[in-house]
C-alpha positions in Angstrom: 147.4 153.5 110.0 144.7 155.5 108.1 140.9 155.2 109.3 140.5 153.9 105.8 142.7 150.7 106.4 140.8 149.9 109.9 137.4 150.0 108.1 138.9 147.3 105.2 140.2 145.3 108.1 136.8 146.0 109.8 135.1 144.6 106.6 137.1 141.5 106.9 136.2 140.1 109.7 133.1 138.2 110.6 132.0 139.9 113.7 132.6 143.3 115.6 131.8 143.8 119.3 131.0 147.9 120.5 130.3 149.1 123.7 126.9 150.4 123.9 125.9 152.3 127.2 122.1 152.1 128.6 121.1 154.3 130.9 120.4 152.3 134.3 121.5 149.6 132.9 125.2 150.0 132.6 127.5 149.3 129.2 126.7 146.2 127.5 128.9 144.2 125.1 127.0 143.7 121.8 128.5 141.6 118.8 126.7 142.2 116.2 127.8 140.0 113.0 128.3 141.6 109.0 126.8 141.8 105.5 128.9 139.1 104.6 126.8 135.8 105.7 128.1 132.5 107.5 131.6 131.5 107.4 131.8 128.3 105.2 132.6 126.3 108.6 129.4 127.3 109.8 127.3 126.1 106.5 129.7 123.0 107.0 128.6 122.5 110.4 124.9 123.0 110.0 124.7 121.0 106.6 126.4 118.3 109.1 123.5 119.0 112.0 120.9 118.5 109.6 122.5 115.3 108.0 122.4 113.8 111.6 119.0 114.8 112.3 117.9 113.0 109.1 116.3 109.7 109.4 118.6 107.1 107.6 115.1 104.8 107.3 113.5 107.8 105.7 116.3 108.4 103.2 116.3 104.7 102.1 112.6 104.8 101.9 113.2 107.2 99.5 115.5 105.9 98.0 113.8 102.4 97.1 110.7 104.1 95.8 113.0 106.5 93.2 114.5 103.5 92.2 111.4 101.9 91.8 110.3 104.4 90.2 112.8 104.7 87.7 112.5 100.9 86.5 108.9 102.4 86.0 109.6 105.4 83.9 112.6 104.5 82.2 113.7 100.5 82.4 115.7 100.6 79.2 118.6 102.3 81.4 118.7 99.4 83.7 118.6 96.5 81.4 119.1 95.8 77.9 117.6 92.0 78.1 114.3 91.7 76.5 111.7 90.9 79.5 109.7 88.7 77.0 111.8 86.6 74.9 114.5 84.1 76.5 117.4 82.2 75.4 116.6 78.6 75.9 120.4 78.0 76.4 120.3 80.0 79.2 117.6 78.9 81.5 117.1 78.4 85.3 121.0 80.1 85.5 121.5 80.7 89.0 122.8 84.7 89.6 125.9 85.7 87.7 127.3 88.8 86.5 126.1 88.5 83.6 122.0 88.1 84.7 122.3 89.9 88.4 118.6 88.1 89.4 119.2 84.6 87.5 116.8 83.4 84.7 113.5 81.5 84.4 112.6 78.1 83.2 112.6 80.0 79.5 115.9 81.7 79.6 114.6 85.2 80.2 116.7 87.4 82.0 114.6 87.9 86.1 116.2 91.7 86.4 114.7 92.4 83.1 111.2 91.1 83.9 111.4 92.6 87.7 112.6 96.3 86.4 109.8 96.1 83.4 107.4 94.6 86.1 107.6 97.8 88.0 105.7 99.7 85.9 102.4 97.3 85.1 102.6 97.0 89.4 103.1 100.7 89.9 100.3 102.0 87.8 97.9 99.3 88.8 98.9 100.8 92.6 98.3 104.4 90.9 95.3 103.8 89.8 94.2 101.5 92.7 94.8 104.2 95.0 93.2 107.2 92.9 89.7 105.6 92.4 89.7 104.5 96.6 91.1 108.6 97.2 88.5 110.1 94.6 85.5 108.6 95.3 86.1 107.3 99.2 87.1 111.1 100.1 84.2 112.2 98.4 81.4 110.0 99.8 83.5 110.9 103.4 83.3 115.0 102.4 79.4 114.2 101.4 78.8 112.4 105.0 80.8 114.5 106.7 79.3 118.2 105.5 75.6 117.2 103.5 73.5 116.2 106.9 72.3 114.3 109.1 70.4 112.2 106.3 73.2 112.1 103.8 75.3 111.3 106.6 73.3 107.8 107.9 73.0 106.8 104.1 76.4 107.2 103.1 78.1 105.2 106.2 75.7 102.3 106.0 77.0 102.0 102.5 80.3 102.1 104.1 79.6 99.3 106.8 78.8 97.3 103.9 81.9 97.6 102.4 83.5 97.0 105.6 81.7 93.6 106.1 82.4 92.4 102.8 86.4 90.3 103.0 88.8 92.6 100.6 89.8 89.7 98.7 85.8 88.4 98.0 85.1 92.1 97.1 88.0 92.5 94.7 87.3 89.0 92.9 83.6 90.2 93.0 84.7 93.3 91.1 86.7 91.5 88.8 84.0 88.9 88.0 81.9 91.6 86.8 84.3 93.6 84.8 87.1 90.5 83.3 90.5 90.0 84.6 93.4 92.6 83.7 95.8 94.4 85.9 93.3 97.7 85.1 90.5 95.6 86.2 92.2 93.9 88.9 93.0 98.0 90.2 90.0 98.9 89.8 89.0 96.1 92.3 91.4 97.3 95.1 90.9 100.5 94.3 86.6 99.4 95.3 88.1 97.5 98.2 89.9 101.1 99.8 86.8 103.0 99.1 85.4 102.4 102.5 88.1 103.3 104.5 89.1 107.0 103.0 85.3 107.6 103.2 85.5 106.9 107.1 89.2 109.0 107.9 87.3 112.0 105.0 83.9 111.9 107.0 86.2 111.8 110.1 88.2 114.9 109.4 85.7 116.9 108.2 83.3 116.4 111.5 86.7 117.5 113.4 87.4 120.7 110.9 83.8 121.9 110.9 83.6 122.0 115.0 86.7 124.1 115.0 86.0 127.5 116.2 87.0 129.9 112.9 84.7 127.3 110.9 81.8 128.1 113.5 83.3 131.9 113.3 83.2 131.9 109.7 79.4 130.5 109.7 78.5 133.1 112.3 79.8 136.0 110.4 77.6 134.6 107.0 79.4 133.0 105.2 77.8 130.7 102.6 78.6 126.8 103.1 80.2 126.1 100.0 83.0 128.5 100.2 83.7 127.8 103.7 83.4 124.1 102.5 86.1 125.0 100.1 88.8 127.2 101.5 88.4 125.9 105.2 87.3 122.7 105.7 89.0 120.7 102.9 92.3 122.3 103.4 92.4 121.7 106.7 91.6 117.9 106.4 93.3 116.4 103.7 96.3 115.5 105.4 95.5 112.5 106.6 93.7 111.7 104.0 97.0 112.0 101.8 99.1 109.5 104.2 96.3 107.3 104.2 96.8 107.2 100.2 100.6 107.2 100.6 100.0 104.1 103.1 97.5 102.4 100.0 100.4 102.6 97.7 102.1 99.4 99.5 98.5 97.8 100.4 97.7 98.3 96.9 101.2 96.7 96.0 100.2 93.7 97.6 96.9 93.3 96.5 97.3 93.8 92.7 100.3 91.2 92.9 98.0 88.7 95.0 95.6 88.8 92.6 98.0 87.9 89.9 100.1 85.1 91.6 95.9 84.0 91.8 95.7 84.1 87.8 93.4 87.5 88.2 95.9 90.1 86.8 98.2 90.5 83.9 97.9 87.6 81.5 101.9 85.8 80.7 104.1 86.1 79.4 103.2 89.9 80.9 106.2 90.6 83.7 103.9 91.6 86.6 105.2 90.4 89.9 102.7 88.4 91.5 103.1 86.6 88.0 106.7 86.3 88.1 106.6 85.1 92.2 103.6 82.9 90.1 105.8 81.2 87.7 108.8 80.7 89.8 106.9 78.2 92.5 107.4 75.1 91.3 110.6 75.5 90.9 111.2 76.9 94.0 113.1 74.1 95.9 115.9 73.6 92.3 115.8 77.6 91.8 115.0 80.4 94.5 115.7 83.1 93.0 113.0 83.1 90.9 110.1 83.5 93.6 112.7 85.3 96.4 114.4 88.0 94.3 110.8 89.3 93.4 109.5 89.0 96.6 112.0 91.2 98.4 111.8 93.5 95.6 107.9 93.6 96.4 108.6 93.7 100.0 111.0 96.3 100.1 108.4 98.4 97.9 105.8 98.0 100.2 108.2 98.5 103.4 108.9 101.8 101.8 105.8 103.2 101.0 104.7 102.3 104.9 107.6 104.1 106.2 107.1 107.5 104.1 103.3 107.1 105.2 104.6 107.3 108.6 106.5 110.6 107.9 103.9 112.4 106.4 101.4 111.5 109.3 104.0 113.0 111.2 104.6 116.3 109.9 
């Protein structure tokens, strides 16, 4: 056999062992492996390790809020029933085949109004959370970083907020700027202000003790760069699973306030309004008040558990 056909055959194969001898040290048995990457049994059986490693509550967390998401985005690919006009023919029909969540006193398909729902609850949530991230983080960052003055000023503002019932302060929001789901948002959204500017002001305190901050001061750096590229970075992630825990709070709240009469006005499918409607007819026809619900709980269930995760990584 030509020295050609042993290097083919040396090509081949996966692995090659040589003698190498170290002085002292004896000959030693190396293996060294080739060019040619993993065997596909070894992708197999590390796509397989990293399958079990994966949380299976993670990956349904995930999977509700996509979902979720999607009746948000695009509900026209999940049901073709109109979420605001009903049969009357066809009303209080218990879950069939063809209405999966049953219908409502005025024949309107529940799956329609729940997928359609999703978005007026998920942007009220969006926007609940952005004004209690934007302006909480930056009365936390002003605490946190401005002095000892700013500091004293900005908390006591806080405490307020703190002593004030979330529920009085959202309907004192709402009184002052009319009922809505935006409003009603922008009420929870004033409600979670108090508690990112406590975690910001938190983190920051922690960040600018750390010794490169202190290194970084020391060497003259100004206080708005090291602000920017050091302190900020280095404290906004708990700041973002606070927000990704808000998401389900917020949930809750902006569907609280509608089963109160405070959000969306009917026949507007919002899900505190739907849970709302179905009541009193709750002991004839569940599904109207429990479908919705675990579709809100499961929501809110979700968002907690990929809160959890991201505090975790």
């Amino acid at each position: 056999m030509s020295t050609a056909d042993l290097a083919g055959r040396a090509g081949t194969t996966d692995t090659a062992t040589s003698d190498v001898a170290t002085p002292g040290v004896g000959r030693v048995v190396t293996r060294t492996r080739q060019a040619g990457g993993h065997p596909p049994t070894g992708r197999l059986r590390g796509a397989w390790a990293r399958l079990r490693r994966t949380d299976a509550t993670l990956v349904l967390a995930v999977g509700v809020v996509a979902v979720v998401l999607a009746w948000a985005l695009v509900p026209a690919l999940f049901t073709s029933h109109d979420p605001v006009v009903g049969v009357p023919a066809d009303k209080l029909q218990a879950p069939s085949a063809a209405h999966p969540f049953g219908t409502d006193a005025l024949g309107r398909d529940l799956l329609a109004r729940v997928v359609h729902g999703a978005g007026e609850s998920l942007t009220g949530a969006v926007v609940a959370v952005g004004v209690g991230l934007v302006v909480g983080t930056a009365l936390g960052v002003l605490a946190g970083s401005a002095g000892r003055i700013a500091d004293d000023v900005v908390m006591r503002v806080v405490d307020v907020l703190l002593a004030v019932p979330a529920l009085l302060l959202m309907l004192s929001v709402l009184i002052l700027l009319g009922f809505g789901t935006t409003n009603a948002a922008i009420a929870v959204g004033v409600s979670s202000v108090a508690s990112f500017a406590r975690l910001s002001r938190s983190e920051v305190v922690r960040v600018r003790r750390s010794d490169y901050v202190e290194a970084a001061f020391a060497g003259g750096a100004r206080f708005l760069p090291v602000l920017w590229r050091h302190v900020l970075p280095n404290s906004v992630g708990a700041v973002v699973s606070l927000a990704a825990l808000q998401v389900g709070t917020a949930v809750i709240a902006i569907s609280t306030l509608g089963f109160l009469g405070y959000g969306a006005p009917p026949p507007t499918p919002e899900w505190g309004l739907l849970i709302a409607e179905g009541r009193n007819y709750i002991a004839t026809s569940w599904w109207l008040t429990t479908l919705p619900g675990l579709v809100l709980v499961a929501v809110v269930l979700s968002a907690n558990r990929i809160s959890i995760a991201l505090r975790r990584s």
